[in-house]
ZAMARGU-4260 file (C-alpha; in steps of 0.2 Angstrom, whole numbers, plus 5000, padded with zeros to 4 digits):
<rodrens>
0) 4931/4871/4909 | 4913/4877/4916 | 4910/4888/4929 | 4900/4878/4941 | 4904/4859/4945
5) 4892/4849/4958 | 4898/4835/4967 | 4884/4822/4976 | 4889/4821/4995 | 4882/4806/5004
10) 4876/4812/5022 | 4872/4799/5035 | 4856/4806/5037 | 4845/4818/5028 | 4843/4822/5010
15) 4859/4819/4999 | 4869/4839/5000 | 4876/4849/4985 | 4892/4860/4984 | 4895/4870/4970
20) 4910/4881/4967 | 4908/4897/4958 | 4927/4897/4952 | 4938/4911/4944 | 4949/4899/4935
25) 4952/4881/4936 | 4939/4873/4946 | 4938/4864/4960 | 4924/4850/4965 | 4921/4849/4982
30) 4921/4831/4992 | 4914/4835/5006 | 4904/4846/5019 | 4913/4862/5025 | 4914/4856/5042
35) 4914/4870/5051 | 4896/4874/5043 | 4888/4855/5047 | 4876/4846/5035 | 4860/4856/5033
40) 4846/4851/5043 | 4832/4840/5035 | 4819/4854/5039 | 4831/4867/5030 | 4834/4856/5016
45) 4813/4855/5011 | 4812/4871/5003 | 4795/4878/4992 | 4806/4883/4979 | 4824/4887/4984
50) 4836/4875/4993 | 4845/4880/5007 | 4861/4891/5000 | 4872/4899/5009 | 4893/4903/5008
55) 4905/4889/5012 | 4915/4896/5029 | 4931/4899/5018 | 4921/4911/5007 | 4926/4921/5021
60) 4940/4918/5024 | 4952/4910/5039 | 4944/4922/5051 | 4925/4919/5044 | 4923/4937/5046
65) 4926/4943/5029 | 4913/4952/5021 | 4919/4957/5005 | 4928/4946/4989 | 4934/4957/4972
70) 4934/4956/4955 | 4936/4964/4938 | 4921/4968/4929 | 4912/4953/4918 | 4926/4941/4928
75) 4920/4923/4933 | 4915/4926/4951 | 4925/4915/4965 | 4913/4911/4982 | 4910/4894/4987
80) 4894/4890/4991 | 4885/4875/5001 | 4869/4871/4993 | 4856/4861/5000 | 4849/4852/4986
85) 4851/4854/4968 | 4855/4870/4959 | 4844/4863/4943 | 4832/4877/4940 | 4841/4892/4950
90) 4846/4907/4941 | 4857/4920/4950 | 4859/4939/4948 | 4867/4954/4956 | 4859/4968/4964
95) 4868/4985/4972 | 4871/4983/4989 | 4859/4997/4995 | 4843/4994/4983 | 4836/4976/4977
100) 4837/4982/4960 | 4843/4969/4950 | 4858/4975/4940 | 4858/4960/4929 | 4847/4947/4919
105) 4846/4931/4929 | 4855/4918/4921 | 4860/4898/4928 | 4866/4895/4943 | 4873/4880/4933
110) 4888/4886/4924 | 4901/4901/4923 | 4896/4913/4937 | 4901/4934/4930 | 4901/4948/4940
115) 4892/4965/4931 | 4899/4973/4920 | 4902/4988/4929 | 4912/4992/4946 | 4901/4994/4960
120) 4896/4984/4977 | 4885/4971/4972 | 4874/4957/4982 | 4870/4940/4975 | 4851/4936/4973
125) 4845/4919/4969 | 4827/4913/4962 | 4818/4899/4959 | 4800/4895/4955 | 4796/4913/4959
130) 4806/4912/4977 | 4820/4925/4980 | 4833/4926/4991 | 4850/4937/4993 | 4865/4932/5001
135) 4868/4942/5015 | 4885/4938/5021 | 4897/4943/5007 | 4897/4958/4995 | 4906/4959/4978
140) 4916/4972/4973 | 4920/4973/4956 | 4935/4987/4954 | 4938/4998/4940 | 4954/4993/4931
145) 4970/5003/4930 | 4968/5006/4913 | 4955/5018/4912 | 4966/5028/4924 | 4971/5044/4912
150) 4988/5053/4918 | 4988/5056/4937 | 4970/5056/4939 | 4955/5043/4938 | 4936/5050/4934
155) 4942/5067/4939 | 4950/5059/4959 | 4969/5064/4958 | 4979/5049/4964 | 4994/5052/4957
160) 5008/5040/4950 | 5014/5022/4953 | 5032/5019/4951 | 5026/5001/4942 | 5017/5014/4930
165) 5033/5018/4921 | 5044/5004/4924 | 5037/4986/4921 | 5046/4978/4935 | 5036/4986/4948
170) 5018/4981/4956 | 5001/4990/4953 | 4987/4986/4962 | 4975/4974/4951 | 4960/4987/4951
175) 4953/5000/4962 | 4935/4998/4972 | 4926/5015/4964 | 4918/5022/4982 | 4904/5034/4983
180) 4895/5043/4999 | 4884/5029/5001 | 4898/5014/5002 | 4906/5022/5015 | 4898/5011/5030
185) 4898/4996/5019 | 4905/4981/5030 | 4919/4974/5024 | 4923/4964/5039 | 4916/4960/5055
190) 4924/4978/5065 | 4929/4986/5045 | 4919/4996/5034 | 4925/5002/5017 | 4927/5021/5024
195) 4941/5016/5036 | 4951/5013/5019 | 4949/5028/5011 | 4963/5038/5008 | 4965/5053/5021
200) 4970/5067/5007 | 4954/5079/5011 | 4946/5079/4991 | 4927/5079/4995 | 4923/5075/4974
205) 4914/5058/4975 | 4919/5043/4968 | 4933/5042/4977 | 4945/5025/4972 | 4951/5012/4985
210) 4966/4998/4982 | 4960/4983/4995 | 4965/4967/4996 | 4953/4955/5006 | 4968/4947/5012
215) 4972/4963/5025 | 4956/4961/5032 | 4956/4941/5035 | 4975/4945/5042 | 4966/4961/5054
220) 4952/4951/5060 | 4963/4937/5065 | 4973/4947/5074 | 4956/4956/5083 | 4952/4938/5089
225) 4970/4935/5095 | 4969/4950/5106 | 4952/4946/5110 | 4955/4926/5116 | 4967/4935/5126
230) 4959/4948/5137 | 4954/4946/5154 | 4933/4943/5159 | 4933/4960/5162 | 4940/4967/5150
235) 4927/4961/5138 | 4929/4952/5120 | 4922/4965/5112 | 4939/4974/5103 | 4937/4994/5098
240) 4949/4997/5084 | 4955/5014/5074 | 4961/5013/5057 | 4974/5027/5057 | 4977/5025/5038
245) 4971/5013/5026 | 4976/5016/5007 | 4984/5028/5002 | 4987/5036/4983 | 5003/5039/4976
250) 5001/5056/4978 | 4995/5057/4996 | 5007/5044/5001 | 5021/5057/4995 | 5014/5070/5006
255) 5016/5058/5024 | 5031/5062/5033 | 5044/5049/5033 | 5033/5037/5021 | 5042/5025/5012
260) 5041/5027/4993 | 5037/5010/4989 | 5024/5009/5006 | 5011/4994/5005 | 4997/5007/5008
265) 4998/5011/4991 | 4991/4994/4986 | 4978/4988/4996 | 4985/4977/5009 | 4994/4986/5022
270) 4984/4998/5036 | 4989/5008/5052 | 4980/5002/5067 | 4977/5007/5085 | 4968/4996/5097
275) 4963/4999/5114 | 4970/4979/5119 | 4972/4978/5136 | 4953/4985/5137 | 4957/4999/5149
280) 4949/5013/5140 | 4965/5021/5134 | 4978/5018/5123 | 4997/5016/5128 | 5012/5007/5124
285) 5004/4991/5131 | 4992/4989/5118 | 5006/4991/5105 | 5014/4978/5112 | 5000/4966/5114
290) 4995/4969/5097 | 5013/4964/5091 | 5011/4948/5100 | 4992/4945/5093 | 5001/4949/5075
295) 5016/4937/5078 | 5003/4923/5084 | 4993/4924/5067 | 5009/4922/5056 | 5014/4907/5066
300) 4999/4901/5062 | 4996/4908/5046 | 5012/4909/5036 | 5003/4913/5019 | 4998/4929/5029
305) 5015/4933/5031 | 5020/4952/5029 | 5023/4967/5036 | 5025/4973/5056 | 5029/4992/5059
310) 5032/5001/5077 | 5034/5019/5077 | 5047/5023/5091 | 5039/5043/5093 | 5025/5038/5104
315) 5013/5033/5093 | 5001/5021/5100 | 4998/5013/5084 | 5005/4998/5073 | 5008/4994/5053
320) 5001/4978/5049 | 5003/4970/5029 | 5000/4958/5021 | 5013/4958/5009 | 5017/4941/5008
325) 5032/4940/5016 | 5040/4943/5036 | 5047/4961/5036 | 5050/4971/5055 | 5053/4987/5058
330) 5053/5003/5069 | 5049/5020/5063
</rodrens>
């Protein structure tokens, strides 16, 4: 089927709104207005050259924080965008993150949307009658596939083995985000940047390779709002959070004391947070257990984030939170 399908919304006032859907598979045409974003104003909609464009609220996710999506290289790209007019005669292409480079040719808006070719950290750009404009609000990582890893390393980074690697009836992670020095502060989220996932093993060789699920972070930053709805006035809604341990490699991951062998940091959707909760300036057994409560809150509401919930009984004032896809307690 075609990449990009447009559906004609009738508003009850203004122009008539477009919606496409870039999609990675079967597609999807969209009814109606993302209701959360509202119509586009009429002033908005009367552009020179572009119409208005910007992401649907699920492009990032539940929590509308979520800054990045993923891919595999040359894949059909899936981000939902509102457009405020018609995509006839608006070509996209990527550019790096840092630079406004284009890394590609333009091409249609109308039709299969593919990310580059190679992995990287990518922006969308669209044109039209000599008017260009980037889409700020999510970036594209498109990961190096597993099978240009060559024994235990991956472009010279040593990352050791997965057990899925030599028995078929295990998991691997789908691809790895390749990371170099200037990625690091790349927001990935509203509070997350791509260094708080990098794996703590001390090899200083750039790239580095991260397994990251955009699913973790939606899951974290429901959980940062949880805690934050929740604080007193003076406490502050602003929520300051440590990332003790993101993804790990096989081979670090063997190195961490009393580390499970099959641990979720391994692929992408599993993290070690501490979070000053209660707003007090320090970190104590409270704010683990508000952040239990704030975690419990979001399944409840969210059972397709269902995963993982870990308290170390040592006096560690952080949690394990995951994303694993089903409810799993424990104390460490």
């Amino acid at each position: 089927m075609g990449g990009v399908r447009v559906s004609r919304v009738r508003e009850r006032v203004g122009p008539a709104v477009f919606f496409a859907l870039l999609a990675l598979a079967s597609m999807t045409v969209l009814s109606q207005a993302d209701a959360s974003l509202g119509p586009p104003r009429a002033a908005e909609v009367v552009r020179r050259g572009l119409p208005l464009i910007r992401p649907g609220a699920s492009a990032l996710g539940k929590s509308g924080t979520v800054r990045m999506r993923t891919t595999m290289p040359a894949a059909r790209v899936d981000v939902p965008l509102e457009l405020g007019g018609t995509p006839e005669g608006v070509s996209y292409e990527w550019v790096g993150h840092h630079s406004m480079v284009p890394i590609t040719e333009p091409r249609p808006l109308i039709g299969a949307i593919y990310a580059p070719n190679d992995p990287g950290f990518y922006r969308l750009v669209l044109t039209a009658n000599g008017e260009r404009r980037t889409l700020p609000e999510v970036v594209l990582g498109v990961m190096k596939p597993m099978v240009e890893k060559q024994g235990s390393s991956i472009n010279g980074y040593m990352m050791g083995f997965w057990r899925g690697e030599r028995r078929n009836d295990r998991e691997l992670p789908a691809g790895l985000l390749e990371v170099y020095a200037s990625d690091v502060d790349l927001p990935v989220s509203q509070h997350l940047t791509v260094g708080d996932f990098l794996t703590h093993d001390n090899q200083t060789s750039w790239p580095r390779y991260v397994a990251l699920d955009p699913r973790l972070l939606d899951k974290l930053e429901l959980v940062f709002e949880e805690i934050a709805s929740n604080r007193s006035r003076a406490a502050g809604t602003d929520v300051d959070v440590s990332v003790r341990s993101g993804f790990r490699t096989p081979l670090h991951n063997r190195r961490v004391p009393r580390a499970a062998t099959d641990s979720r940091h391994q692929f992408g959707d599993a993290a070690d947070i501490a979070i000053d909760a209660d707003g007090d300036g320090r970190l104590t057994s409270r704010d683990v257990t508000l952040i239990l409560r704030a975690v419990e809150a979001v399944e409840r509401r969210h059972p397709d984030l269902l995963g993982g919930l870990g308290v170390y009984s040592n006096g560690a004032t952080y949690v394990h939170v995951d994303a694993r896809g089903r409810r799993v307690r424990w104390r460490g």
